[in-house]
MIBAFI-85746 format. One record per residue: residue in one letter; x, y, z of N, C-alpha, C in turn; residue number from 0. Coordinates in steps of 0.02 Angstrom, whole numbers, plus 50000, padded with zeros to 5 digits. Layout:
% MIBAFI-85746
+----+-------+-------+-------+-------+-------+-------+-------+-------+-------+-----+
| aa |   n_X |   n_Y |   n_Z |  ca_X |  ca_Y |  ca_Z |   c_X |   c_Y |   c_Z |   i |
+----+-------+-------+-------+-------+-------+-------+-------+-------+-------+-----+
|  a |     X |     Y |     Z |     X |     Y |     Z |     X |     Y |     Z | NUM |
...
+----+-------+-------+-------+-------+-------+-------+-------+-------+-------+-----+
***
This chain:
% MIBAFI-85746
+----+-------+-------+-------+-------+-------+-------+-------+-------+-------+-----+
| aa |   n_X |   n_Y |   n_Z |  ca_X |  ca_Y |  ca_Z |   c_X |   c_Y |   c_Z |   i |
+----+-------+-------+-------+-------+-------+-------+-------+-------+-------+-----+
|  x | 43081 | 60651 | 56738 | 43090 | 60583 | 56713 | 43113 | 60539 | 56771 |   0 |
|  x | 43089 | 60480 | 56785 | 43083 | 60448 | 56834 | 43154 | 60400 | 56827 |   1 |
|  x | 43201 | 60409 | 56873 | 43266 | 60355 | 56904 | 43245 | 60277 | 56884 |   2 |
|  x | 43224 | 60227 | 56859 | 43181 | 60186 | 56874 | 43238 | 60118 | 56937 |   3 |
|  x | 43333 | 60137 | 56923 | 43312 | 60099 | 56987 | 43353 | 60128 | 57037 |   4 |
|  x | 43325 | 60207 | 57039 | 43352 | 60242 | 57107 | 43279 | 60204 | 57139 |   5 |
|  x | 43221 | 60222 | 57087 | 43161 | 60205 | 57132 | 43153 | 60152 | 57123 |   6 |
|  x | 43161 | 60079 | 57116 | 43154 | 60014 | 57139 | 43210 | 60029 | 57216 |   7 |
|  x | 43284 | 60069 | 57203 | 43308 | 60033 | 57281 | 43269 | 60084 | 57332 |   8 |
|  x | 43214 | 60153 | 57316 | 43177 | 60167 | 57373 | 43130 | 60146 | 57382 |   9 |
|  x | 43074 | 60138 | 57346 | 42991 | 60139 | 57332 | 42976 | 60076 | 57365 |  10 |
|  x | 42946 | 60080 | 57414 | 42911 | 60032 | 57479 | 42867 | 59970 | 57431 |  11 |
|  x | 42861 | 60005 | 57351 | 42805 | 59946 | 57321 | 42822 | 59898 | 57300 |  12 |
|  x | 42902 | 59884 | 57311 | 42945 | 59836 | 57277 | 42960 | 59794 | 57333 |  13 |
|  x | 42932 | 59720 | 57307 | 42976 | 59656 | 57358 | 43036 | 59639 | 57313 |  14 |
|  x | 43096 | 59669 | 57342 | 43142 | 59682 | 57327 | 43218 | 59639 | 57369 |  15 |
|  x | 43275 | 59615 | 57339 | 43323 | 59609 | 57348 | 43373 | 59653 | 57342 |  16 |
|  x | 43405 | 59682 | 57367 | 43457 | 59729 | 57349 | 43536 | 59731 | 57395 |  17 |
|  x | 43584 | 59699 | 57327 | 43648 | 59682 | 57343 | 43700 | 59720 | 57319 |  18 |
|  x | 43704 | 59767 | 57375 | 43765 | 59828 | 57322 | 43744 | 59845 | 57247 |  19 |
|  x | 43770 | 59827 | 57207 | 43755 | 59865 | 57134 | 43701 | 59816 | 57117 |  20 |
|  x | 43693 | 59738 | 57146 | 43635 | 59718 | 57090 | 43556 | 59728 | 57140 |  21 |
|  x | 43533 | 59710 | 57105 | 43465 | 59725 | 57129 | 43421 | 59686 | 57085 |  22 |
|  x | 43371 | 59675 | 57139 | 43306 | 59611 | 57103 | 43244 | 59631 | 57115 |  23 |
|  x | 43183 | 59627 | 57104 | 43135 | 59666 | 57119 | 43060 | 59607 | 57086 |  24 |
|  x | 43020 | 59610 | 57101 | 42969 | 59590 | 57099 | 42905 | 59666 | 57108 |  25 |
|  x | 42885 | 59684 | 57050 | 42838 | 59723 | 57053 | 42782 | 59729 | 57020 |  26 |
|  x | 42711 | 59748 | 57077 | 42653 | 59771 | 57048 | 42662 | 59851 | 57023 |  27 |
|  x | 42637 | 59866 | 56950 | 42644 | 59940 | 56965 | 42600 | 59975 | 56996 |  28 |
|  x | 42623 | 60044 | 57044 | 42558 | 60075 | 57085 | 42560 | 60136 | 57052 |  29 |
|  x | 42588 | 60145 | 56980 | 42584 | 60210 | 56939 | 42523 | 60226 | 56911 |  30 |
|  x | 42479 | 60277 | 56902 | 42396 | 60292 | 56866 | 42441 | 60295 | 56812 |  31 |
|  x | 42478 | 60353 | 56770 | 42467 | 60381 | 56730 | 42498 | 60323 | 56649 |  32 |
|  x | 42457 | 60358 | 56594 | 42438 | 60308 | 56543 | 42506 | 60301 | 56516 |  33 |
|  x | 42555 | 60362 | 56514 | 42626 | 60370 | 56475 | 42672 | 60387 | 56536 |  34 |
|  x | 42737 | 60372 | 56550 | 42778 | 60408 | 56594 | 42843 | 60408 | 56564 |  35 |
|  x | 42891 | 60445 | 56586 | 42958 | 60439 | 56564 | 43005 | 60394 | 56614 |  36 |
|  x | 43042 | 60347 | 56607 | 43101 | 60317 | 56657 | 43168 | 60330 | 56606 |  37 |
|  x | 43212 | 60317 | 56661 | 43267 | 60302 | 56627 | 43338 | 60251 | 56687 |  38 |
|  x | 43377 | 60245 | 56654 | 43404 | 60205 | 56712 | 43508 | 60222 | 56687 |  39 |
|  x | 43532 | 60209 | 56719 | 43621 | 60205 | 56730 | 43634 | 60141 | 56740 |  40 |
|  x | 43580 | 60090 | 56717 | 43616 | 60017 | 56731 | 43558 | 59964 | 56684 |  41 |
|  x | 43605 | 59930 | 56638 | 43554 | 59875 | 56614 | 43506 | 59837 | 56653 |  42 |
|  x | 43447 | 59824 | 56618 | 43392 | 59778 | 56653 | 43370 | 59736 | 56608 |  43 |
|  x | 43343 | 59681 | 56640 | 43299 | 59655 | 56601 | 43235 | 59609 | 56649 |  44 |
|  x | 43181 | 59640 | 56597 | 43092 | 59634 | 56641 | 43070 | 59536 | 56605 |  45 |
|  x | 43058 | 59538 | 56672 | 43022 | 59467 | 56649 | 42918 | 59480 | 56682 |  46 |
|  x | 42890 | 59466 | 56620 | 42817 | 59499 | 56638 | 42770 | 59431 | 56640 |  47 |
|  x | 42759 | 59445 | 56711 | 42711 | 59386 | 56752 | 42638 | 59409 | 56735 |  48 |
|  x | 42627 | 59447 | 56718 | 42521 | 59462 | 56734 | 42532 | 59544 | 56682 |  49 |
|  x | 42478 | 59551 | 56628 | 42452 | 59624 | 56596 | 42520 | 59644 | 56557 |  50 |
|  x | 42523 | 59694 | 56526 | 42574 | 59707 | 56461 | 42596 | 59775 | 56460 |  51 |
|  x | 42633 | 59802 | 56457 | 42669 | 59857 | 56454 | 42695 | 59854 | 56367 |  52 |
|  x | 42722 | 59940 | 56378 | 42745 | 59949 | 56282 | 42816 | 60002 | 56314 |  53 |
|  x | 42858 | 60011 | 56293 | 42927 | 60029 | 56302 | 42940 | 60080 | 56232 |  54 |
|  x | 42912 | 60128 | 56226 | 42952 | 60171 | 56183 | 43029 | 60197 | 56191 |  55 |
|  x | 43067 | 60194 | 56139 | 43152 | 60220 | 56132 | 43143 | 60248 | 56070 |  56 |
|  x | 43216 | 60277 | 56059 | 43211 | 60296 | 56013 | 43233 | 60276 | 55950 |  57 |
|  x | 43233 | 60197 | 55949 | 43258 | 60143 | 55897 | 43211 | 60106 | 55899 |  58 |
|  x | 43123 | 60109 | 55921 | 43087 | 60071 | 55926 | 43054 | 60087 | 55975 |  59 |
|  x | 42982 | 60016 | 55972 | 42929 | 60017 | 56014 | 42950 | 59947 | 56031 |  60 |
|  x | 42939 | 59910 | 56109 | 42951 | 59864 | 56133 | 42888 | 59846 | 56172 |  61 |
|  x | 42848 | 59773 | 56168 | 42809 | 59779 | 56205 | 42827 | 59697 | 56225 |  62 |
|  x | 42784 | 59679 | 56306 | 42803 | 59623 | 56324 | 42722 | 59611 | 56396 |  63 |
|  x | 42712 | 59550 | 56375 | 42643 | 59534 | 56393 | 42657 | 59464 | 56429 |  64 |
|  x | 42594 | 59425 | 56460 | 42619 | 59391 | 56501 | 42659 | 59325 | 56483 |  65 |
|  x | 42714 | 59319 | 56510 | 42795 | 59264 | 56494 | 42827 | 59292 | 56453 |  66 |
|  x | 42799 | 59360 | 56429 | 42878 | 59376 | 56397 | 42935 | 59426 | 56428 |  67 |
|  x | 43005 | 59405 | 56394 | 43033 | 59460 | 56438 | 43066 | 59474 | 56378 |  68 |
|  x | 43114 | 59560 | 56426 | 43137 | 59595 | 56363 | 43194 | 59624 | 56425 |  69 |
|  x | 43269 | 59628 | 56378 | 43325 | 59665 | 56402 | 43328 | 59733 | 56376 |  70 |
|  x | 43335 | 59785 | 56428 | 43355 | 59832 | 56410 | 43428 | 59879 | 56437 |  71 |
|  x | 43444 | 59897 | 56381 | 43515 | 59934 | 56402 | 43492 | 59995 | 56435 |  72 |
|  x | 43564 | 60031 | 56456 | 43552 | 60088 | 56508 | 43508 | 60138 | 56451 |  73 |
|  x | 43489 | 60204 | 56488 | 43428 | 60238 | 56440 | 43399 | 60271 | 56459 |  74 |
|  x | 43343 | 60293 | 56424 | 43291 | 60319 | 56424 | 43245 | 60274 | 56393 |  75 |
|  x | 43180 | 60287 | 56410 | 43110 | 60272 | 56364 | 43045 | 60304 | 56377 |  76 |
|  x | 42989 | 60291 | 56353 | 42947 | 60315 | 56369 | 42892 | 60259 | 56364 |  77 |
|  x | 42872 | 60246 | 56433 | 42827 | 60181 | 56464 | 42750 | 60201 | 56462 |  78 |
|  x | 42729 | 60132 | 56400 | 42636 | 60147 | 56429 | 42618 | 60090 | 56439 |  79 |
|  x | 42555 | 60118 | 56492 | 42538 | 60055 | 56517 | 42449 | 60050 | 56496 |  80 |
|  x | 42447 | 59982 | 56515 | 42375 | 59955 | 56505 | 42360 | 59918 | 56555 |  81 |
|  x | 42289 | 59957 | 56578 | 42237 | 59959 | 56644 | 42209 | 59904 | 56637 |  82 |
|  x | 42211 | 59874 | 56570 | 42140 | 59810 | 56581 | 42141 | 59750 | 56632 |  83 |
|  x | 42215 | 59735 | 56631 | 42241 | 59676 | 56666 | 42296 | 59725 | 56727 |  84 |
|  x | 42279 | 59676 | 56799 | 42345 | 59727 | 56819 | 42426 | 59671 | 56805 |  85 |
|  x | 42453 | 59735 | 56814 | 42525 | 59734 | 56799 | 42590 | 59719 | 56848 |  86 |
|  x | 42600 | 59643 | 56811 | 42688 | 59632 | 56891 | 42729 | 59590 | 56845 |  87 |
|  x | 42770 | 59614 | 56882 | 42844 | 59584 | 56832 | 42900 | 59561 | 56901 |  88 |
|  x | 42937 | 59546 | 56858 | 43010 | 59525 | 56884 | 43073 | 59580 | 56851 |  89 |
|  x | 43099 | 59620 | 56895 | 43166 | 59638 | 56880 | 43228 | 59643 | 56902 |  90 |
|  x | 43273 | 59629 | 56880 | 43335 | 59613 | 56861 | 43370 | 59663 | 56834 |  91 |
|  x | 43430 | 59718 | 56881 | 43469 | 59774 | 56845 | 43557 | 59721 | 56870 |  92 |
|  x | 43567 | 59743 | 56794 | 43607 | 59683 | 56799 | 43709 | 59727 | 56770 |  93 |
|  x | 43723 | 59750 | 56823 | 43787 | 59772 | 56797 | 43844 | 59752 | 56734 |  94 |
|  x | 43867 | 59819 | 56703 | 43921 | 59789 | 56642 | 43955 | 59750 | 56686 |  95 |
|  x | 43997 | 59777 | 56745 | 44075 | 59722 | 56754 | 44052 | 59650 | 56806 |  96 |
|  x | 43979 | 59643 | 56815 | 43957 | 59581 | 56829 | 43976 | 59539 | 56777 |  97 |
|  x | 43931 | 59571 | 56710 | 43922 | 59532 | 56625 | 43993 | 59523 | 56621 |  98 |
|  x | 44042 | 59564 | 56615 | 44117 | 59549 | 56601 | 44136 | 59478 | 56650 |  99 |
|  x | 44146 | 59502 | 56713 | 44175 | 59439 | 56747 | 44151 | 59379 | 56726 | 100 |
|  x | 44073 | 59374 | 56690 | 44053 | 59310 | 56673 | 44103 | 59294 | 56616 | 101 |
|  x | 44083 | 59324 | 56576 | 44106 | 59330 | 56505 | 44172 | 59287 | 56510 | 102 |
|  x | 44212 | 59311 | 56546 | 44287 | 59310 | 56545 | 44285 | 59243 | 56571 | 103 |
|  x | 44259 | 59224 | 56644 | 44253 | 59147 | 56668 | 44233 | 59093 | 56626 | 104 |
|  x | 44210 | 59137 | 56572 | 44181 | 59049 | 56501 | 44214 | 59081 | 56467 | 105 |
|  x | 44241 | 59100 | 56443 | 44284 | 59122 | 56392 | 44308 | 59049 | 56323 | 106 |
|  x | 44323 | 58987 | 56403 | 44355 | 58935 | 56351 | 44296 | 58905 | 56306 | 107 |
|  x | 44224 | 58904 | 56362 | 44162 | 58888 | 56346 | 44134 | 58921 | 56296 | 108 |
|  x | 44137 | 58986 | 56285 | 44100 | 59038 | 56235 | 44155 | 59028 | 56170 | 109 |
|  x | 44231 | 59014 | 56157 | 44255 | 59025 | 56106 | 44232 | 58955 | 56062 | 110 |
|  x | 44199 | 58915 | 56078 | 44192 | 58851 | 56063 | 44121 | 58879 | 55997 | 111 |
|  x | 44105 | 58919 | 56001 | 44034 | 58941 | 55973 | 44057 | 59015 | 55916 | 112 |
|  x | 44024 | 59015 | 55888 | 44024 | 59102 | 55846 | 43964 | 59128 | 55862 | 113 |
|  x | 43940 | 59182 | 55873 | 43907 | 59221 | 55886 | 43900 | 59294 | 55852 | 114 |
|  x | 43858 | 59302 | 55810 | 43855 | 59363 | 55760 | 43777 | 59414 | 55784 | 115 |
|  x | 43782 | 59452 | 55798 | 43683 | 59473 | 55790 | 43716 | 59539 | 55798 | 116 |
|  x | 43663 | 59568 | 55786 | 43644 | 59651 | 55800 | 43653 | 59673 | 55854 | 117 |
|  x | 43702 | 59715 | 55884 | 43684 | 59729 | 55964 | 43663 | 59811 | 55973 | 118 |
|  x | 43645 | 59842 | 55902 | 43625 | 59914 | 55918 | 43585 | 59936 | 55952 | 119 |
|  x | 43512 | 59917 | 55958 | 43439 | 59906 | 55964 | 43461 | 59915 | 56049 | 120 |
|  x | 43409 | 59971 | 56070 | 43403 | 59982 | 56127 | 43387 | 59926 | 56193 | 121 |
|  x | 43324 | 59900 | 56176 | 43304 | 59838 | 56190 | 43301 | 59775 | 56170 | 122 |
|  x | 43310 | 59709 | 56179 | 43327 | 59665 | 56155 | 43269 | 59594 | 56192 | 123 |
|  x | 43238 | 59558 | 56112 | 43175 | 59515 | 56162 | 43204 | 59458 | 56186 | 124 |
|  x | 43198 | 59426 | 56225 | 43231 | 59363 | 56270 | 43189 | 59313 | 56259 | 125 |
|  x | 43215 | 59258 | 56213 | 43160 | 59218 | 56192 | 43167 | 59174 | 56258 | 126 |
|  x | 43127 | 59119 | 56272 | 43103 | 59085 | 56312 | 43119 | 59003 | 56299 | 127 |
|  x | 43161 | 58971 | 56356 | 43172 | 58892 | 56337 | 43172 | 58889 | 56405 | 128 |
|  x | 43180 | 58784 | 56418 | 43158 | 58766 | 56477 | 43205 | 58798 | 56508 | 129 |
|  x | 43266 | 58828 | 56522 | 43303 | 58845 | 56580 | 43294 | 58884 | 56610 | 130 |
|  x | 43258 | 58966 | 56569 | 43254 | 59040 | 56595 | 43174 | 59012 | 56599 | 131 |
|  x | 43123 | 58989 | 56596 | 43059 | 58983 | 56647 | 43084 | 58933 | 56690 | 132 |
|  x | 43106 | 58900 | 56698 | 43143 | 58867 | 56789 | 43162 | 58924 | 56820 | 133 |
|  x | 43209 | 58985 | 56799 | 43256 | 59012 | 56827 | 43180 | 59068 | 56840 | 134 |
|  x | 43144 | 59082 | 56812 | 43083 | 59125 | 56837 | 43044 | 59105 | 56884 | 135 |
|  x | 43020 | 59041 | 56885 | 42982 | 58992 | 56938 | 43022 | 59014 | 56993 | 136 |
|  x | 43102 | 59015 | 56999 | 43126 | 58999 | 57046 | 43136 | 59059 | 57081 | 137 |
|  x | 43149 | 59124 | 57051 | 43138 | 59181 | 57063 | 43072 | 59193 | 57110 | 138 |
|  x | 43004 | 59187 | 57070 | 42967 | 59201 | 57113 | 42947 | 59167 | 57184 | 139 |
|  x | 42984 | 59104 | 57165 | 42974 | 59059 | 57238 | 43013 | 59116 | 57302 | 140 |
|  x | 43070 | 59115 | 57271 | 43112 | 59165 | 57325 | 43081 | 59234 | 57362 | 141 |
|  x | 43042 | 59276 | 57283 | 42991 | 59328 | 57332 | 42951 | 59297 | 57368 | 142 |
|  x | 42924 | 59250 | 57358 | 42867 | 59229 | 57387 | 42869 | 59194 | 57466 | 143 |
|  x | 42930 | 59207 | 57479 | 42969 | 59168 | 57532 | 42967 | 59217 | 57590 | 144 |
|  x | 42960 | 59220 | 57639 | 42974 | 59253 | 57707 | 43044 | 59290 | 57717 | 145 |
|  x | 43069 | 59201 | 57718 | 43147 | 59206 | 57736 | 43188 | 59232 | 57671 | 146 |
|  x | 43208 | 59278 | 57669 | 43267 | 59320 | 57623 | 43332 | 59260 | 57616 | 147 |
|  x | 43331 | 59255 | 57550 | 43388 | 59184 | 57518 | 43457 | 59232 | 57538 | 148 |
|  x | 43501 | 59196 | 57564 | 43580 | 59220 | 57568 | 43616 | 59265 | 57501 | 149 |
|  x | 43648 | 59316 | 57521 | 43675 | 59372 | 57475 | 43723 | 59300 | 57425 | 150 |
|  x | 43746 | 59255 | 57439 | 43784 | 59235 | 57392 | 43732 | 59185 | 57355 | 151 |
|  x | 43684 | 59168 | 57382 | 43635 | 59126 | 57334 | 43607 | 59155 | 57293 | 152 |
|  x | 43590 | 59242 | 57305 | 43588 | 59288 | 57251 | 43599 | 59282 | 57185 | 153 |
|  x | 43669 | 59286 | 57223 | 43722 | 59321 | 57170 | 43733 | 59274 | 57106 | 154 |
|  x | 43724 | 59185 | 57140 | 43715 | 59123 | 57105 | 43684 | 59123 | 57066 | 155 |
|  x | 43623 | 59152 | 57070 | 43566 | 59146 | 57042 | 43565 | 59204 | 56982 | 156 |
|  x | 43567 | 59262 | 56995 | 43584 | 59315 | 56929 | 43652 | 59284 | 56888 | 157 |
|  x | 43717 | 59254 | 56909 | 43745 | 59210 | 56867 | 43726 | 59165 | 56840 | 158 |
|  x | 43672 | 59122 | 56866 | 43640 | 59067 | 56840 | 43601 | 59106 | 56764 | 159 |
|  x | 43569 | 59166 | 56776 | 43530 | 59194 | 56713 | 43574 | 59218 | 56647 | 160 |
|  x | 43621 | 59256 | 56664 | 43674 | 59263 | 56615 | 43685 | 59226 | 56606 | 161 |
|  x | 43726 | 59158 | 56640 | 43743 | 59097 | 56604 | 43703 | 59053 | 56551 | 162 |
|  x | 43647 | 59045 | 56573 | 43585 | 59019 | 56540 | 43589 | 59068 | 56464 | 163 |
|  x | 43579 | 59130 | 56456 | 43573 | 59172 | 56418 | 43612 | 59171 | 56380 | 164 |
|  x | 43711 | 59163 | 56383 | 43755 | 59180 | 56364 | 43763 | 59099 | 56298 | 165 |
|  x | 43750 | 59049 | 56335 | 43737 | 58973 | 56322 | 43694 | 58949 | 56261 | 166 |
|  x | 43629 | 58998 | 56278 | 43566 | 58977 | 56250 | 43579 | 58986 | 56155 | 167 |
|  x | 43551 | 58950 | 56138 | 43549 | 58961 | 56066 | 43494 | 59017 | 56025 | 168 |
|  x | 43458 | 59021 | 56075 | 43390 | 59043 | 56084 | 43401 | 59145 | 56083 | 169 |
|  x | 43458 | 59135 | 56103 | 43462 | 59203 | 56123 | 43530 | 59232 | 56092 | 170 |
|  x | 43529 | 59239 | 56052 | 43608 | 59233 | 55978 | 43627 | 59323 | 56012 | 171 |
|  x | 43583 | 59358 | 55984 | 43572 | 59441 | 55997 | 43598 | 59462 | 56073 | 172 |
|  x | 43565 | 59433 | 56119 | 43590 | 59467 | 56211 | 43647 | 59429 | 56224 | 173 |
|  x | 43658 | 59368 | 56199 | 43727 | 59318 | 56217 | 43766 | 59381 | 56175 | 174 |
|  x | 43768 | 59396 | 56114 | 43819 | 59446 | 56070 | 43820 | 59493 | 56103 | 175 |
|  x | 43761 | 59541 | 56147 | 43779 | 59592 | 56164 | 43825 | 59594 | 56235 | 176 |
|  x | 43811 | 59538 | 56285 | 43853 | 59518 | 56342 | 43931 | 59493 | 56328 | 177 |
|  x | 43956 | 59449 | 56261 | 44018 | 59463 | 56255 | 44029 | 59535 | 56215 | 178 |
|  x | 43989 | 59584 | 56197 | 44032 | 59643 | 56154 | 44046 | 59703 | 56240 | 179 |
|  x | 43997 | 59661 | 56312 | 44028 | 59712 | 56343 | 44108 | 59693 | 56377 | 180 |
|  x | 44125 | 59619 | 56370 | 44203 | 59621 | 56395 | 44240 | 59619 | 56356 | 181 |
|  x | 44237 | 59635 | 56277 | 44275 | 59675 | 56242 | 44295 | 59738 | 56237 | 182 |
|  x | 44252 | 59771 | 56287 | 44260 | 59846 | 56288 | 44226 | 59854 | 56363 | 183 |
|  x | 44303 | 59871 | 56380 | 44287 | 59900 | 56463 | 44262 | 59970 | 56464 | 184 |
|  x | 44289 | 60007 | 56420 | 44251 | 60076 | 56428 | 44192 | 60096 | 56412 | 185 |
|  x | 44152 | 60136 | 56482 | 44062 | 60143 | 56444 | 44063 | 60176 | 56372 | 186 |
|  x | 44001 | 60157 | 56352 | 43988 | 60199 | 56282 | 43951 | 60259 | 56302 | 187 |
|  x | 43977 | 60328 | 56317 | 43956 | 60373 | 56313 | 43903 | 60397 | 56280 | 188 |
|  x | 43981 | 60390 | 56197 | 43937 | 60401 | 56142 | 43871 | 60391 | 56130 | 189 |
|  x | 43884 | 60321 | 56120 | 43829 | 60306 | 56117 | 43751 | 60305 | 56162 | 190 |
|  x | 43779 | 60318 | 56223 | 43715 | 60335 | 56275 | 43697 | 60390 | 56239 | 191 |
|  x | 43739 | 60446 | 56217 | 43704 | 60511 | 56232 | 43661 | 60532 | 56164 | 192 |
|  x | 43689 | 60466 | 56121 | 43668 | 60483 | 56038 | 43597 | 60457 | 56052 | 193 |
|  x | 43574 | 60393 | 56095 | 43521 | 60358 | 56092 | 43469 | 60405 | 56118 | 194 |
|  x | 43488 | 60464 | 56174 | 43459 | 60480 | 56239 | 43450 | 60548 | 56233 | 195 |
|  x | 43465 | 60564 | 56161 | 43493 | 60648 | 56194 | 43416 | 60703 | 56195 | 196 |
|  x | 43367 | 60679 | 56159 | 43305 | 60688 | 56174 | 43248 | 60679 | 56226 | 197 |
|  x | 43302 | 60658 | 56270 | 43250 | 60653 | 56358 | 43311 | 60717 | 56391 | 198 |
|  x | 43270 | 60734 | 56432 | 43294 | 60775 | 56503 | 43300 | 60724 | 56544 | 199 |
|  x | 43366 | 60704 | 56552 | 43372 | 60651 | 56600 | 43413 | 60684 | 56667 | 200 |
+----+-------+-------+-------+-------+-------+-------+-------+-------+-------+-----+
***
């Protein structure tokens, strides 16, 4: 079962950013096969530029085609792909105690709101408003760039997406699941191992 981002910080096929724990990636896939297994030790979430992928877990089927994106928690899944169109995305592995420090910095901003949704669900869909397609435009401007943007303009910028996210009305479900992680500093084991325990990871 494939690391998916031991192999974004090795695999030569990724125009890639990589800042200590976070990491950004822009990828074509150069995988043949129709089904594969990944799994990862750190939340992501895919924003899909060109062709469609499907995300099996074991709380669901997730699929995301071109402008949509989808968050996923740490995991397992089982990824198929489709040859008709080729396939590139944008990703984003986005640490719990990043999400916390945000969390905590709006704190006065976020108590102003209630926020209720589901946060069980392995994957979670990221609906789409004008801020997070700016914040994608602007993304790919940056791969598309020669010159590598400064480690702290980075860092701006993956804050800029949580913030957007945490804000959005649009997104009730991933805003709930980003404050339920600085309510609870300790990982969920449990729960990794209840979701997962059917892969050889």
């Amino acid at each position: 079962m494939l690391n998916l981002y031991d192999d974004v910080r090795s695999n030569q096929h990724y125009n890639k950013f990589d800042l200590g724990d976070l990491l950004f990636a822009e990828y074509t896939c150069p995988l043949e096969d129709k089904k594969f297994g990944l799994w990862t030790q750190t939340d992501f979430l895919v924003h899909v530029i060109s062709g469609k992928k499907t995300w099996h877990t074991t709380n669901g089927s997730f699929s995301a085609e071109t402008g949509q994106t989808l968050y996923f928690k740490k995991g397992a899944a089982i990824v198929e792909q489709f040859f008709d169109v080729d396939f590139c995305l944008l990703l984003f592995f986005i640490p719990d105690d990043f999400v916390r420090n945000i969390v905590k910095e709006l704190a006065g901003e976020l108590n102003k709101t209630t926020v209720s949704a589901d946060t069980n669900h392995s994957a979670i869909r990221v609906n789409s408003d004008a801020a997070l397609s700016v914040y994608f435009q602007s993304m790919r401007a940056f791969f598309a760039n020669v010159e590598k943007p400064s480690e702290l303009l980075l860092k701006l910028k993956l804050k800029e997406l949580i913030v957007s996210i945490l804000l959005s009305r649009n997104n009730t479900e991933l805003s709930s699941y980003f404050r339920s992680l600085a309510d609870n500093t300790a990982p969920g084991i449990a729960e990794i191992m209840e979701s997962n325990f059917r892969y050889n990871l």
